[in-house]
C-alpha positions as CSV (number, residue, x, y, z in Angstrom):
1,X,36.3,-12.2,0.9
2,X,37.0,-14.3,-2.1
3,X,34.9,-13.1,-5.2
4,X,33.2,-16.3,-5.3
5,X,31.7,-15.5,-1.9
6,X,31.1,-12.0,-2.6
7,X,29.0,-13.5,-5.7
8,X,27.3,-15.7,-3.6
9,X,26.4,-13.1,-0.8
10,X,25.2,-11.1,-3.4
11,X,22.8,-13.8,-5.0
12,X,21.9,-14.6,-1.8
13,X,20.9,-11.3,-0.8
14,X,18.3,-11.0,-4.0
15,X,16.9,-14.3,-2.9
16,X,16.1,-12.8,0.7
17,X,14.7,-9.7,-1.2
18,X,12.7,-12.1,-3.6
19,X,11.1,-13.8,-0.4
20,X,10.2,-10.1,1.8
21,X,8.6,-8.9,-1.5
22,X,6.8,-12.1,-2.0
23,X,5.8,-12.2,1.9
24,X,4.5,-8.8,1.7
25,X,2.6,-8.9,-1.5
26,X,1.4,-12.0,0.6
27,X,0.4,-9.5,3.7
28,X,-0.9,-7.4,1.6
29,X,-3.3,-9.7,0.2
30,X,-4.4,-11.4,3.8
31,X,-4.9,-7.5,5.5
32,X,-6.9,-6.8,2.4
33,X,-9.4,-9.7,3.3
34,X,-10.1,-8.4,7.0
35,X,-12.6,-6.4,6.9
36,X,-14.2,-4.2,10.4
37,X,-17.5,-3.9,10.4
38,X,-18.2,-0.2,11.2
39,X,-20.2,1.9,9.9
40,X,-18.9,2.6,6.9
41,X,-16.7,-0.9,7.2
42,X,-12.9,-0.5,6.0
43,X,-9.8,-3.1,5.5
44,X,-6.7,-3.4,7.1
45,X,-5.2,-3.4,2.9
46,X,-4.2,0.1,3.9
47,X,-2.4,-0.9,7.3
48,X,0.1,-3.8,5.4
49,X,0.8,-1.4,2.4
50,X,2.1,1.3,5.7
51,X,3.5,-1.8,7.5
52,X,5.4,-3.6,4.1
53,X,7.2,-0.1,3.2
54,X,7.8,0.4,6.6
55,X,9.0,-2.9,7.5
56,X,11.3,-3.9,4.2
57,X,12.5,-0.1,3.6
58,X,11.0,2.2,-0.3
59,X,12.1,-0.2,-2.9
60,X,11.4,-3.5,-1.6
61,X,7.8,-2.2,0.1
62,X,6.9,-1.0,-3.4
63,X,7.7,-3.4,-5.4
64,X,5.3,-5.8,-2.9
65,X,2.6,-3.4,-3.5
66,X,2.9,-3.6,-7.4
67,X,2.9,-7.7,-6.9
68,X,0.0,-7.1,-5.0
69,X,-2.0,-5.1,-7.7
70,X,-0.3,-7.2,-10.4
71,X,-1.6,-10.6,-9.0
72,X,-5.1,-8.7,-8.5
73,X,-5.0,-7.6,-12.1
74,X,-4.6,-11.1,-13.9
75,X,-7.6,-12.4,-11.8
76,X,-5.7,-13.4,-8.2
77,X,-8.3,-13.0,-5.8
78,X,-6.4,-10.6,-3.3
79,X,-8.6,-7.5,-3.5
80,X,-10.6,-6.6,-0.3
81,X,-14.2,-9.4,-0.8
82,X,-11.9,-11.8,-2.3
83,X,-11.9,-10.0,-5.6
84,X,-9.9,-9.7,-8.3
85,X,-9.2,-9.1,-12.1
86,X,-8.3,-6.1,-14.1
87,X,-12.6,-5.0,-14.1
88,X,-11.9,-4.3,-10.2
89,X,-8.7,-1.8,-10.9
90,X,-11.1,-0.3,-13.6
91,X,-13.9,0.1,-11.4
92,X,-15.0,2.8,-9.0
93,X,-12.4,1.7,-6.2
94,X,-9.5,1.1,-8.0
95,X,-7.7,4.4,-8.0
96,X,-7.1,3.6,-4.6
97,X,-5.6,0.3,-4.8
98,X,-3.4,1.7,-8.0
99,X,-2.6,4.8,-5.5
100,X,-0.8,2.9,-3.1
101,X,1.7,2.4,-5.4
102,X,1.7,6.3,-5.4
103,X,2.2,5.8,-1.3
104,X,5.4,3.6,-2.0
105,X,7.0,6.0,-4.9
106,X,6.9,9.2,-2.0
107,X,7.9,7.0,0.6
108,X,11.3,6.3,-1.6
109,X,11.8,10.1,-2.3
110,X,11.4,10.8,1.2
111,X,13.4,8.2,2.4
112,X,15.7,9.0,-0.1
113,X,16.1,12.5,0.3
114,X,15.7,13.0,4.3
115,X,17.3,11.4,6.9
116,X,15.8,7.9,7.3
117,X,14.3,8.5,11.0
118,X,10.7,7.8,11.8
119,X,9.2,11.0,11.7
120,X,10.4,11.3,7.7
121,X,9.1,8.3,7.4
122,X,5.7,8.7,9.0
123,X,5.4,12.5,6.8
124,X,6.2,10.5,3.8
125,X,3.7,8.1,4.5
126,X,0.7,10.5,5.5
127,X,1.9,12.6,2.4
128,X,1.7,9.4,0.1
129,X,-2.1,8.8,1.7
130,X,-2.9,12.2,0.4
131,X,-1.9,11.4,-2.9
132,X,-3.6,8.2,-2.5
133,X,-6.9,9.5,-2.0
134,X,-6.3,12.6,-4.1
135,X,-5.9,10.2,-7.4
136,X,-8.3,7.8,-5.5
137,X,-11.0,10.4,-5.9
138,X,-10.5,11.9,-9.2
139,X,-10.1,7.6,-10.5
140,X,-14.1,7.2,-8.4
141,X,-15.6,10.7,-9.6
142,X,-14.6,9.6,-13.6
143,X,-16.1,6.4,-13.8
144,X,-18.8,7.3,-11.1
145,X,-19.8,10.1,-13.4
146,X,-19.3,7.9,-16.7
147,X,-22.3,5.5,-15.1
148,X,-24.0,7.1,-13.1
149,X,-24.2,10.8,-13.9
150,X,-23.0,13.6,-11.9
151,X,-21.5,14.1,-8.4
152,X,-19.8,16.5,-6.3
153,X,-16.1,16.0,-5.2
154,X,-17.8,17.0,-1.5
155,X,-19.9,14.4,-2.1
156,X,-17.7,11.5,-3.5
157,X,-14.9,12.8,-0.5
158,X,-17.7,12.0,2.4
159,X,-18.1,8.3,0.8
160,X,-14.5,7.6,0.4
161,X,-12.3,9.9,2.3
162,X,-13.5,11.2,5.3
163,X,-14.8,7.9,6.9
164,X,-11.5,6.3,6.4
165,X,-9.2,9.5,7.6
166,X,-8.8,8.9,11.0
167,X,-9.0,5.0,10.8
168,X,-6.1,5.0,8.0
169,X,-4.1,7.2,10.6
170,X,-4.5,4.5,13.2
171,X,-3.0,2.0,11.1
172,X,-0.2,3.7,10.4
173,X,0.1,4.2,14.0
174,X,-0.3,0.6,14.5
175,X,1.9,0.0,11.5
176,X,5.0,2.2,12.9
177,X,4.7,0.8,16.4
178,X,5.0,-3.0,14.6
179,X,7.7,-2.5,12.5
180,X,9.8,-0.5,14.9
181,X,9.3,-4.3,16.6
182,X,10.3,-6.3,14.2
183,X,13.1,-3.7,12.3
184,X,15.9,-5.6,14.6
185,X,15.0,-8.9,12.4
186,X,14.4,-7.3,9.1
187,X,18.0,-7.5,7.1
């Protein structure tokens, strides 16, 4: 291969990354207008950022997420109720959406570390939903508290966590069995 071609399938390359992180940013925004009504209702946000980081590999599925909360912190409506701007990241509910990117930066270590195969892949992703909710809580509890007063971490965990446990593990079911799907198309 010439080095004209190899300069060419290289740019080429970034332009094909350029459009998967742009598509799932894209995803990421769509799944994060769908809500279920339950209950306690709940968004498929958490199902693309699984599905993107599964689907376009660590690096690429992370740097979608960060497009993702970017665009929703300069005002792009792509939070879950057609929201946006930087008051939602400050807000109760934005340690979740900024721990996602939390979800992407274990999923690279993992992935990075261990052998790529699905089961790495699905511990790395249950471990970065931990971490998730983990910084998602303590984000909720200090400005819940700064407003509002006290709470308990029992308390904020049974209005933000355990509702959305065994619903977040069914999207990354759904997630893995997708992507496994698609991974023959995915360069």
């Amino acid at each position: 291969m010439s080095s004209a071609n190899a300069v060419k399938a290289r740019d080429n390359s970034k332009v094909l990354d350029l459009v998967y992180i742009a598509i799932g940013a894209a995803l990421i925004a769509i799944c994060s207008w769908i809500s279920i009504p339950t209950a306690v209702p709940f968004t498929l946000q958490t199902f693309a950022v699984f599905f993107v980081l599964l689907a376009l590999g660590g690096e690429r599925g992370t740097l979608a997420t960060l497009v993702y909360v970017l665009l929703g912190a300069v005002g792009v409506p792509v939070f879950a109720g057609f929201s946006g701007g930087i008051g939602v990241l400050l807000g109760n509910t934005g340690g979740y959406i900024i721990g996602f990117l939390f979800t992407g930066l274990i999923y690279i270590l993992f992935t990075k570390f261990f052998k790529k195969n699905i089961v790495m892949k699905v511990v790395a992703l249950v471990i970065g939903l931990a971490v998730c909710y983990a910084f998602g809580t303590a984000w909720f509890m200090h400005v819940y508290m700064k407003s509002s007063g006290e709470v308990g971490l029992l308390t904020v965990l049974g209005w933000c966590v355990f509702p959305f446990i065994i619903p977040d593990l069914l999207k990354l079911a759904l997630a893995v069995v997708i992507s496994k799907r698609i991974e023959p198309v995915i360069k």
